[in-house]
LUMKOL-28397 format. One record per residue (C-alpha): residue number from 0; residue in three letters; x negated, z, y. Coordinates in pm, 1 decimal. Layout:
# LUMKOL-28397
NUM  ALA  X  Z  Y
...
***
This chain:
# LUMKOL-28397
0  UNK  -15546.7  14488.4  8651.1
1  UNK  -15485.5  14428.4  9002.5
2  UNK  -15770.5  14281.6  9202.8
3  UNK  -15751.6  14475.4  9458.5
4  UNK  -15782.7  14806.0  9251.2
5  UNK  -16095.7  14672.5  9081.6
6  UNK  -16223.5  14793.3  9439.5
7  UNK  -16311.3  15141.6  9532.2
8  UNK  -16281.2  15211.5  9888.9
9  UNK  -16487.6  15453.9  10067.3
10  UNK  -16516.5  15586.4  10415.9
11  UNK  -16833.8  15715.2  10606.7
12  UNK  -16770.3  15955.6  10894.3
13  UNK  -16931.9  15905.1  11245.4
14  UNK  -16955.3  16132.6  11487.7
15  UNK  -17060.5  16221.7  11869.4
16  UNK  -17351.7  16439.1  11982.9
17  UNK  -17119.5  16751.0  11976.0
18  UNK  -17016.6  16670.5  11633.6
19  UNK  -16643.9  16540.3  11699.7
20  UNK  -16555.9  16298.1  11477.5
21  UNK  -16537.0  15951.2  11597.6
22  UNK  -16435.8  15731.7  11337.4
23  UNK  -16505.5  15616.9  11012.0
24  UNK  -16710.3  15294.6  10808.2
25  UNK  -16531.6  15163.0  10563.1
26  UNK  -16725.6  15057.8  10280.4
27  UNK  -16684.8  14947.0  9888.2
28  UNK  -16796.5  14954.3  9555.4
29  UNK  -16686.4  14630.2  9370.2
30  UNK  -16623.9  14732.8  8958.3
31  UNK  -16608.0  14327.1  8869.9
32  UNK  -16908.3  14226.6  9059.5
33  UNK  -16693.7  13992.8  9267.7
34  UNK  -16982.1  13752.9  9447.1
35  UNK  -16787.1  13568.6  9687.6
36  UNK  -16813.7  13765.2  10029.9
37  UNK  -16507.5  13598.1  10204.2
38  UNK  -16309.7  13798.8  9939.2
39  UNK  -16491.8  14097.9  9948.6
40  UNK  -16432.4  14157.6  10314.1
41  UNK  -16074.6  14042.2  10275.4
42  UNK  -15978.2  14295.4  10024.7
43  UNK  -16118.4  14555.8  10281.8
44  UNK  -15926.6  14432.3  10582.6
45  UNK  -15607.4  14401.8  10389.4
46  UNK  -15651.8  14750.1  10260.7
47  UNK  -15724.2  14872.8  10610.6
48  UNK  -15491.3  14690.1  10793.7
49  UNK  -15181.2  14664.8  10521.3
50  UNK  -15215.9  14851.1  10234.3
51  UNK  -15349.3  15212.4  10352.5
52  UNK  -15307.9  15149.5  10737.0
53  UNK  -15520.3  15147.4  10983.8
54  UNK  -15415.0  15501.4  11136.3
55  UNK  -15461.9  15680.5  10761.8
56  UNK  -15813.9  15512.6  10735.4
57  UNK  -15945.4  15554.7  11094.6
58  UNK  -15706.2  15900.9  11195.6
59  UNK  -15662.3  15796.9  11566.7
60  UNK  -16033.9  15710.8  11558.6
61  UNK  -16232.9  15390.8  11534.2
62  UNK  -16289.8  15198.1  11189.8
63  UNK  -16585.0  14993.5  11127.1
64  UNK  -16550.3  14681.1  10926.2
65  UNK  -16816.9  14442.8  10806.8
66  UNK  -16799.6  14075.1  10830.5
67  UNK  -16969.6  13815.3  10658.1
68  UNK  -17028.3  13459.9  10757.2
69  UNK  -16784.6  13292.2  10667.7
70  UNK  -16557.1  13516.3  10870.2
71  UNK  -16750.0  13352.7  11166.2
72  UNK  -16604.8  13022.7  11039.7
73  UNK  -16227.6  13107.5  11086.5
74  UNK  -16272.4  13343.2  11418.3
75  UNK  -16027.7  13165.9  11540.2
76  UNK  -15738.8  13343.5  11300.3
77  UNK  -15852.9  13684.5  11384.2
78  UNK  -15540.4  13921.4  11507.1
79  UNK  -15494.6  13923.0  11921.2
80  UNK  -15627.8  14215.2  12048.4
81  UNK  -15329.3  14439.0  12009.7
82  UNK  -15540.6  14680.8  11774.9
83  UNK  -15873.7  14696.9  11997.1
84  UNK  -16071.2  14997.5  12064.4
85  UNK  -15972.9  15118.5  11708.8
86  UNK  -16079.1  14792.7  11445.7
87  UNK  -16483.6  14738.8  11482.8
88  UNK  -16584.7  14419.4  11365.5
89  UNK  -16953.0  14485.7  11212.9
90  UNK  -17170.3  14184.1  11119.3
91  UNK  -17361.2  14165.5  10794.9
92  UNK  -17704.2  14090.9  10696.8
93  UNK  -17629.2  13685.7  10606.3
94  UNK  -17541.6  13668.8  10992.0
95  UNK  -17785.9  13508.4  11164.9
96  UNK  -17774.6  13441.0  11582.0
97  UNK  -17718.1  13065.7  11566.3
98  UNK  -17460.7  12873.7  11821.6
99  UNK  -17185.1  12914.0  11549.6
100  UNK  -17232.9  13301.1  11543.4
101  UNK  -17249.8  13336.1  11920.8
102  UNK  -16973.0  13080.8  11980.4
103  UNK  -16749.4  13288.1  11742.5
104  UNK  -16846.4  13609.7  11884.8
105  UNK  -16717.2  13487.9  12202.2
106  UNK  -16386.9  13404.2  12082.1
107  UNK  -16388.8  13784.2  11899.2
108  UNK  -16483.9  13952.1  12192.9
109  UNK  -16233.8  13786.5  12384.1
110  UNK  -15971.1  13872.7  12192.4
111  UNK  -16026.2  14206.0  12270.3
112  UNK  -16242.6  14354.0  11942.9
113  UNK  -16526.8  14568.5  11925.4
114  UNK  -16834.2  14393.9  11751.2
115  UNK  -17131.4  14589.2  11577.1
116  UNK  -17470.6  14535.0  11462.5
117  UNK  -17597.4  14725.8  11154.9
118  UNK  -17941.4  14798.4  11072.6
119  UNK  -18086.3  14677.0  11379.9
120  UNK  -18529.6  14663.4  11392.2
121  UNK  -18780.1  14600.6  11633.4
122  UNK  -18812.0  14262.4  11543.8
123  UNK  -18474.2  14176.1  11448.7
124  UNK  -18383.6  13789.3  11452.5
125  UNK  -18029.8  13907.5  11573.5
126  UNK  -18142.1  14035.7  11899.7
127  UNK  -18007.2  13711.6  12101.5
128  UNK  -17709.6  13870.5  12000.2
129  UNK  -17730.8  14190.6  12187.1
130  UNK  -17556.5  14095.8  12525.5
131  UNK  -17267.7  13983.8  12284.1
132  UNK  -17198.6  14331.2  12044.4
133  UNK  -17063.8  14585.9  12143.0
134  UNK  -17213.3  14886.2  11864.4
135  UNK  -17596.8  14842.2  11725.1
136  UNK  -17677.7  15107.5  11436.0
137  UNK  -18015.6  15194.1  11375.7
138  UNK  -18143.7  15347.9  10976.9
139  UNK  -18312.0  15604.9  11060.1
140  UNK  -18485.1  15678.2  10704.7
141  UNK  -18647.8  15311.8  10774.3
142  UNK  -18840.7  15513.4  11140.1
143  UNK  -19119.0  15773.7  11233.7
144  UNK  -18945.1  15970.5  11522.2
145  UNK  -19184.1  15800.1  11812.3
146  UNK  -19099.1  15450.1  11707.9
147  UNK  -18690.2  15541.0  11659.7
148  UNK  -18764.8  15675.0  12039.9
149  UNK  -18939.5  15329.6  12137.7
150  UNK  -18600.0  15135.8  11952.1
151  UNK  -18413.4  15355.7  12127.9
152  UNK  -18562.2  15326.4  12474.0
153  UNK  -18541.7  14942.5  12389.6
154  UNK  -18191.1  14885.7  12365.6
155  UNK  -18066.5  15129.1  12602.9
156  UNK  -18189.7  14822.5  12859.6
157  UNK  -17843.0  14656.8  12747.1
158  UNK  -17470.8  14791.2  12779.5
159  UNK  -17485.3  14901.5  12411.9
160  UNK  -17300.5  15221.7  12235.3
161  UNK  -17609.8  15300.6  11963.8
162  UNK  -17542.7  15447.7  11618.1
163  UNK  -17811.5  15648.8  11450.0
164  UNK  -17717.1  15580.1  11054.1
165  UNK  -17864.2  15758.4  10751.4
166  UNK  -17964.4  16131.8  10900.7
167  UNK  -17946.8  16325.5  10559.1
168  UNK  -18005.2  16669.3  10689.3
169  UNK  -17946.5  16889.1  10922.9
170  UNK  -18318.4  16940.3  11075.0
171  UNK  -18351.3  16531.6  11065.2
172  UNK  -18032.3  16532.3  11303.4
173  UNK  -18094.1  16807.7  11559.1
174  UNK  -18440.8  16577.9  11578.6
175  UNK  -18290.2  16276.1  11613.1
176  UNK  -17984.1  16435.2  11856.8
177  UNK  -18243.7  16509.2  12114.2
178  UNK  -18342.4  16105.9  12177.3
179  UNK  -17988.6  16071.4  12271.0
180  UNK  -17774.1  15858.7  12063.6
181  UNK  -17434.3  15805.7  12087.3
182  UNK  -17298.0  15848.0  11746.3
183  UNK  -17418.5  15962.7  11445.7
184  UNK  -17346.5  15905.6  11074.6
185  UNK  -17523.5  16017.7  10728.4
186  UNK  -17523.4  16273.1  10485.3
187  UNK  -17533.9  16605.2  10730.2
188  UNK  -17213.0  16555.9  10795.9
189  UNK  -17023.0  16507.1  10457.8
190  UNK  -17077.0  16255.3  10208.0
191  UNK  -16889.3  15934.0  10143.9
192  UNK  -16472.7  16012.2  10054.3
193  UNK  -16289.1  15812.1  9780.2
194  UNK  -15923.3  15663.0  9897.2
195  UNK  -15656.8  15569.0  9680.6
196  UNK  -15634.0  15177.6  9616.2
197  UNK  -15281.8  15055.9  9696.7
198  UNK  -15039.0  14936.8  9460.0
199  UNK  -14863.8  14683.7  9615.5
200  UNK  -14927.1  14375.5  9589.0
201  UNK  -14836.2  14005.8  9714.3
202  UNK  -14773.8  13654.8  9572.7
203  UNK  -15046.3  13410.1  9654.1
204  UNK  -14843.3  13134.8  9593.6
205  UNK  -14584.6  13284.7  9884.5
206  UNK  -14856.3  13393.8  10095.6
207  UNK  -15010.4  12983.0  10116.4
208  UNK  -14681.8  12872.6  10165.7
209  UNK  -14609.1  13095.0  10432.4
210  UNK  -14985.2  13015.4  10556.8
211  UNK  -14895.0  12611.1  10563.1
212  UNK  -14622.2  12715.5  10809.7
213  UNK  -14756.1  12933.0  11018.5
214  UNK  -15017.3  12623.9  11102.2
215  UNK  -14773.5  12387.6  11129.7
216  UNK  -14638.5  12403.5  11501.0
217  UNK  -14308.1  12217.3  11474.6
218  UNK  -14263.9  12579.0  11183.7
219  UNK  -13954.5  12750.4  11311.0
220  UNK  -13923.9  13154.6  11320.4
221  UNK  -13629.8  13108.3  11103.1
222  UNK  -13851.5  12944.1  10815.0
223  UNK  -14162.5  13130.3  10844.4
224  UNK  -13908.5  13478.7  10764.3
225  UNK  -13700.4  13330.9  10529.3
226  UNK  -14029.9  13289.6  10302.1
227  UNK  -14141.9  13675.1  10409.2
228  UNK  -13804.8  13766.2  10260.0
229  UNK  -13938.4  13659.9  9938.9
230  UNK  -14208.0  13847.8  9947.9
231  UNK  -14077.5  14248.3  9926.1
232  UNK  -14466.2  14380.9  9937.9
233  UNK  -14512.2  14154.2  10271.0
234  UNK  -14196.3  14244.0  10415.8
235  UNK  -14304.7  14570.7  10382.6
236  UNK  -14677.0  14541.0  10483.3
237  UNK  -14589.5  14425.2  10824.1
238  UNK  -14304.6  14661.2  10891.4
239  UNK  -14540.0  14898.3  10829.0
240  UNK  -14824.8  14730.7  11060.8
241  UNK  -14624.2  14664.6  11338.5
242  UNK  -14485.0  15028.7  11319.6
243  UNK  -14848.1  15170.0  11323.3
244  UNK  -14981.8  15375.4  11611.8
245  UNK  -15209.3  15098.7  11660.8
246  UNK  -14890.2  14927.0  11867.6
247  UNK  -14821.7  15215.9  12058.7
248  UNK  -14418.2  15083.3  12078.3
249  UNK  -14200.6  15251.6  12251.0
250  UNK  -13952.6  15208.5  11993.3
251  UNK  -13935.9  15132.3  11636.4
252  UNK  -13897.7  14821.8  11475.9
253  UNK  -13631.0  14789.6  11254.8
254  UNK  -13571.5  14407.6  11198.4
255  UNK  -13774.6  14155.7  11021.4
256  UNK  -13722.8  13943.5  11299.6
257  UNK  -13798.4  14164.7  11552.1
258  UNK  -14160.1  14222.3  11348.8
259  UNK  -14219.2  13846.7  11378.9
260  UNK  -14152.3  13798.8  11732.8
261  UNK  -14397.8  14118.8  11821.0
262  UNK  -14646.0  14005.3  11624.4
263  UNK  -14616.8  13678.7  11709.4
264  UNK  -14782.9  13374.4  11452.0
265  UNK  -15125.9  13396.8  11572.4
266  UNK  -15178.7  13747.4  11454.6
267  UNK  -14936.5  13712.2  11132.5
268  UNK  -15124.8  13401.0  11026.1
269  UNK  -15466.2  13662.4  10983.0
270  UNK  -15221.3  13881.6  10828.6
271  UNK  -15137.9  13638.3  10576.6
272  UNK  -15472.7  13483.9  10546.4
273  UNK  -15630.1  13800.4  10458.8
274  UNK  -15408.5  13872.3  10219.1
275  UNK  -15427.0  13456.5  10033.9
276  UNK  -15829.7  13553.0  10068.8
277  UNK  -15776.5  13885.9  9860.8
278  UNK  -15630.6  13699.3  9567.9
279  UNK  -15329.5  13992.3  9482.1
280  UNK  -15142.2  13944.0  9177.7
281  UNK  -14755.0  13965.8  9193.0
282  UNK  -14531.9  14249.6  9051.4
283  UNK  -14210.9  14268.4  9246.5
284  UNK  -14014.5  13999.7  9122.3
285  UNK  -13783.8  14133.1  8851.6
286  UNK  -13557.8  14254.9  9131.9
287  UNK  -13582.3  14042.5  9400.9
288  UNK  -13256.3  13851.0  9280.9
289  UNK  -13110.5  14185.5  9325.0
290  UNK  -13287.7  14302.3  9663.6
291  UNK  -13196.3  13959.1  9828.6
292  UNK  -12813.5  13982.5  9743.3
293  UNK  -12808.8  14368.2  9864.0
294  UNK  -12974.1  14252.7  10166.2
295  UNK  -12767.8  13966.8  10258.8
296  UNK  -12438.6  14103.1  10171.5
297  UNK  -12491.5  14372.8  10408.7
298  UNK  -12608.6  14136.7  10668.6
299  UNK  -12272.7  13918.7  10617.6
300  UNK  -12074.6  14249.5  10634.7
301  UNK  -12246.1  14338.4  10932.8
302  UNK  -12133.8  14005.2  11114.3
303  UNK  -11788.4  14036.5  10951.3
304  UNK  -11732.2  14406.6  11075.4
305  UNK  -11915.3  14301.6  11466.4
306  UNK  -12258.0  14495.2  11441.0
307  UNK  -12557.7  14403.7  11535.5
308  UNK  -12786.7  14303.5  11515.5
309  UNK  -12682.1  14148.2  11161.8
310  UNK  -13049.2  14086.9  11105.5
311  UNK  -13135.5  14446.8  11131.3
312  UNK  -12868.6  14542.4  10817.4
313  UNK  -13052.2  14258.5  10622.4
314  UNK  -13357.4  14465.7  10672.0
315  UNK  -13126.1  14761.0  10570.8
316  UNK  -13073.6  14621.8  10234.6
317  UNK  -13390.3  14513.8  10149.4
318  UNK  -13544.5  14853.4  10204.9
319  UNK  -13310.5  15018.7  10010.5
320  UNK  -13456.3  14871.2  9656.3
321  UNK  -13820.6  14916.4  9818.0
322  UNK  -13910.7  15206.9  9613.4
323  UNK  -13806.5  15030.6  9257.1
324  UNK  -13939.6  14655.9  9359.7
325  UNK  -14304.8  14820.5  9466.2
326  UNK  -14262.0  15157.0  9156.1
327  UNK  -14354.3  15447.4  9437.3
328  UNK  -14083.4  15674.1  9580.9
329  UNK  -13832.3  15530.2  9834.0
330  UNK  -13940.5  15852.5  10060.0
331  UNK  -14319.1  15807.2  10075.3
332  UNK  -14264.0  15425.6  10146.5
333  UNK  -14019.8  15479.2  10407.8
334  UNK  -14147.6  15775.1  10597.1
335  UNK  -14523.2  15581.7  10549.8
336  UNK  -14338.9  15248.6  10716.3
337  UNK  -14235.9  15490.5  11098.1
338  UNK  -13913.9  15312.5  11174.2
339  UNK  -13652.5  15456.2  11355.3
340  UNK  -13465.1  15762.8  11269.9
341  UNK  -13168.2  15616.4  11229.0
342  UNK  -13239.0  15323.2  10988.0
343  UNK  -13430.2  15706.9  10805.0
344  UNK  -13128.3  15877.0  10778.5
345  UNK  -12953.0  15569.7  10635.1
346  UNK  -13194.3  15523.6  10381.9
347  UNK  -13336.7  15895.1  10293.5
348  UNK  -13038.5  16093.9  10421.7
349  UNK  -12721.0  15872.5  10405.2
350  UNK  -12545.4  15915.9  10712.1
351  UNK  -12444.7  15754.8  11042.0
352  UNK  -12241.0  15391.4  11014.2
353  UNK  -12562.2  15213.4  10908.5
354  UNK  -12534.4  15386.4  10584.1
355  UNK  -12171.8  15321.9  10592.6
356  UNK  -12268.4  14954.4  10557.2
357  UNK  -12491.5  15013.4  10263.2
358  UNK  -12303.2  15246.1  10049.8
359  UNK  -11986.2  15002.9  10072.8
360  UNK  -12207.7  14705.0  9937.4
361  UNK  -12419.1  14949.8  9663.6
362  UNK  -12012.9  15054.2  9575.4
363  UNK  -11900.6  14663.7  9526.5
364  UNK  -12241.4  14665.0  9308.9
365  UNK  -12072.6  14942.4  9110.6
366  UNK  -11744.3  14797.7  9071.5
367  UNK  -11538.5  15111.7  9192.2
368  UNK  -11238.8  14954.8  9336.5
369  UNK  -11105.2  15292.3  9372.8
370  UNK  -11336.0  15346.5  9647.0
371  UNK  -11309.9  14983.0  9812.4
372  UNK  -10965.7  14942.7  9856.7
373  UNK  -10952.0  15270.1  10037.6
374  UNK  -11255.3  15155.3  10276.7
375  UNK  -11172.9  15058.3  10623.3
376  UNK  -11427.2  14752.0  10582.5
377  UNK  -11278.3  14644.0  10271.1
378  UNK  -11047.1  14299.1  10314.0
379  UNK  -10888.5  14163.6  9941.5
380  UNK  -10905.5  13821.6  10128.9
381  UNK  -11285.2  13839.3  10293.5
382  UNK  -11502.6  14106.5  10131.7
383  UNK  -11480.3  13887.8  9802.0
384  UNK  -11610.7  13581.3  9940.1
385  UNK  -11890.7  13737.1  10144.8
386  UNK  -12006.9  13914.5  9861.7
387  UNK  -12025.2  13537.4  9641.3
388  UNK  -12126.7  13412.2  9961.1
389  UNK  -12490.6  13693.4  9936.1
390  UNK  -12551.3  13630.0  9547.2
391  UNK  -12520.2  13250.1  9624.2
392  UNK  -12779.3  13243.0  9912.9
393  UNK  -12970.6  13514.4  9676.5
394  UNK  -13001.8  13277.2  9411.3
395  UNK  -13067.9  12954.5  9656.3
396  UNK  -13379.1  13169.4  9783.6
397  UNK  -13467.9  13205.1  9447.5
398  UNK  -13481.2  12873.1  9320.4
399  UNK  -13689.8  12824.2  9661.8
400  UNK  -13935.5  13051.4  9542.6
401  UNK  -13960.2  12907.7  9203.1
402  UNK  -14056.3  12585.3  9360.2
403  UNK  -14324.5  12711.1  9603.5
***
């Protein structure tokens, strides 16, 4: 079974004090008693951030995360804050407000997140950490009204968004509405929803190779996506991440090495470390031979024929076997991943010249000469050798892999 699907993954609706929906807590139910809470959280961030996306989980609103401690201990490879105002950082109960927590809280907030504290009490131990959050909840089920009025009064003294949690009903929450809280979340507003656990999944093996790079300055671009290219559910992933509304880009991202250079290495080294942290198995290897030779030929025929950006016909390729490599429908994976409607039509609808480029290599796949020797791009001297030339660097990478 895949590890991450012995997870289900729920979401908890919050809302303002006209009932709009602000956002959502995402929260889990672990079927194999996993005890290590480094790998809890990571299976929820990766599923958030890679595997459902953060726009399906949080629908253009705000999703809450929790964090455990030894989160605090690698702050440091948390994402830049290209996705703040939308990913809430929300500390759990093992947290406690020592100059590690506050130290790393510093570094959080400065990258631009939103931090939370749950189940906040009058005497709370955490409350040195007030003038450093950004969201305190309050469990309402654990107050009397006049003492959740007295909380309430309390921590309006700091620059704090406050969460009333657990209102069951309908009468407990036109109560509670009237002290003046800024969100609300419980029962009375729908109970928790079920989402579908991903399928994809990512080698771990890959993922710490591509890790040891990433941390290793003198790493060049070219290394760090040559390793991604082995990895068809990663390549994927952080199409699809970049692509999100999160970025807000002006235009689509196409290229594997455009995604890089966006997302830069501080922010794909949490990528990747979430993902070594979630421990995912490995299914996608019976065709990568395959996907890697598509994917460079139609790079090197790109090159041969002047188009460019080669790189973004590699990217071409590789997409194009997406839907058998990961066993879901080439549609729903491309439509899911937003990139631009030409590299769409290519794919989904087969026209304009990139699809030119692909059908010529998926015909020299085929064998149908008949069709090649009657194709502008086709050369009885060149195409040949560029086409040895893809399944040769295909089976280079491979042997790569093998010993990673």
């Amino acid at each position: 079974m895949d590890s991450l699907n012995q997870f289900c993954i729920t979401r908890l609706t919050f809302c303002d004090n006209d009932l709009i929906r602000r956002g959502f807590e995402l929260a889990y139910h672990d079927t194999q008693h996993t005890t290590n809470p480094l790998e809890i959280s990571a299976k929820v961030a990766s599923f958030a951030l890679l595997d459902y996306g953060l726009d399906q989980a949080g629908e253009n609103g705000k999703v809450l995360l929790t964090i455990t401690q030894p989160w605090l201990a690698n702050a440091s490879m948390l994402p830049v804050a290209k996705i703040k105002d939308r990913l809430v950082l929300q500390l759990g109960d093992d947290i406690e407000p020592d100059p590690i927590t506050l130290s790393a809280l510093q570094q959080i907030r400065a990258k631009g997140f939103l931090i939370a504290i749950a189940g906040y009490t009058p005497d709370d131990p955490r409350k040195p950490l007030l003038t450093g959050v950004d969201i305190v909840s309050v469990n309402c089920q654990k107050f009397i009204l006049g003492d959740l009025k007295k909380l309430h009064a309390e921590l309006k003294k700091y620059p704090l968004t406050l969460m009333a949690s657990r209102i069951e009903s309908w009468q407990a929450f036109e109560k509670i509405r009237a002290i003046g809280f800024d969100f609300y979340q419980g029962g009375f507003i729908g109970k928790p929803e079920l989402l579908d656990t991903p399928k994809n999944s990512a080698n771990r093996i890959l993922l710490v190779k591509l890790m040891t790079l990433l941390f290793d300055d003198k790493s060049s671009i070219d290394k760090i996506e040559k390793v991604i290219e082995q990895e068809p559910t990663l390549f994927y992933r952080l199409l699809k991440f970049v692509n999100s509304a999160a970025y807000r880009l002006p235009n689509k991202i196409d290229s594997l090495h455009q995604a890089v250079i966006y997302i830069g290495t501080e922010t794909l080294r949490t990528l990747v470390a979430i993902l070594v942290w979630a421990k995912d198995d490995h299914k996608a290897y019976t065709v990568l031979p395959q996907i890697l030779t598509r994917a460079k030929a139609c790079e090197l025929l790109a090159k041969e024929q002047g188009l460019a950006p080669a790189d973004r016909y590699f990217t071409l390729g590789f997409l194009s076997l997406l839907d058998v490599a990961l066993d879901q429908p080439l549609e729903k994976l491309i439509r899911s991943l937003s990139i631009s409607e030409e590299m769409q039509k290519a794919l989904l609808e087969d026209e304009g010249p990139l699809a030119d480029v692909l059908n010529f290599v998926r015909q020299w796949e085929k064998a149908n000469w008949s069709f090649l020797e009657q194709h502008r791009m086709f050369s009885l001297e060149r195409t040949p050798l560029l086409m040895q030339q893809a399944q040769r660097w295909a089976l280079e990478t491979e042997q790569e892999m093998q010993k990673a």
